[in-house]
C-alpha angles and dihedrals in degrees: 000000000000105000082213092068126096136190114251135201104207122177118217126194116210107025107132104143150046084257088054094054090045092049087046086046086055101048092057104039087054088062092032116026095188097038111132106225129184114186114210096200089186104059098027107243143103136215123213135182105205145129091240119096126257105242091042085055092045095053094048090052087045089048093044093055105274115088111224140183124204106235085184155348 
């Protein structure tokens, strides 16, 4: 592991499905390719390890339909 990642708490709005966690999936691999996500559905956050910051990783997933804040990182 890249001792520049960090593990992340990020909240999504309007994720309600498997094609929402895919699309969310998408969004931050494109930025990290080797980031670890897991998607909690039920209480609408992800968590990511990654070497990419927090609030870079919560506007592309705003911009990219799903508004985020960053919980930590």
């Amino acid at each position: 592991m890249d001792a520049m990642q960090s593990d992340l708490l990020i909240q999504v709005e309007g994720m309600t499905c498997d094609g929402c966690t895919q699309a969310v999936r998408r969004v931050i691999l494109r930025l990290d390719p080797e980031a670890r996500i897991a998607v909690d559905l039920d209480h609408g956050c992800v968590a990511v390890t990654t070497r990419e910051h927090s609030l870079t990783i919560a506007e592309a997933l705003t911009q990219a339909g799903y508004p985020a804040t960053a919980m930590s990182g």
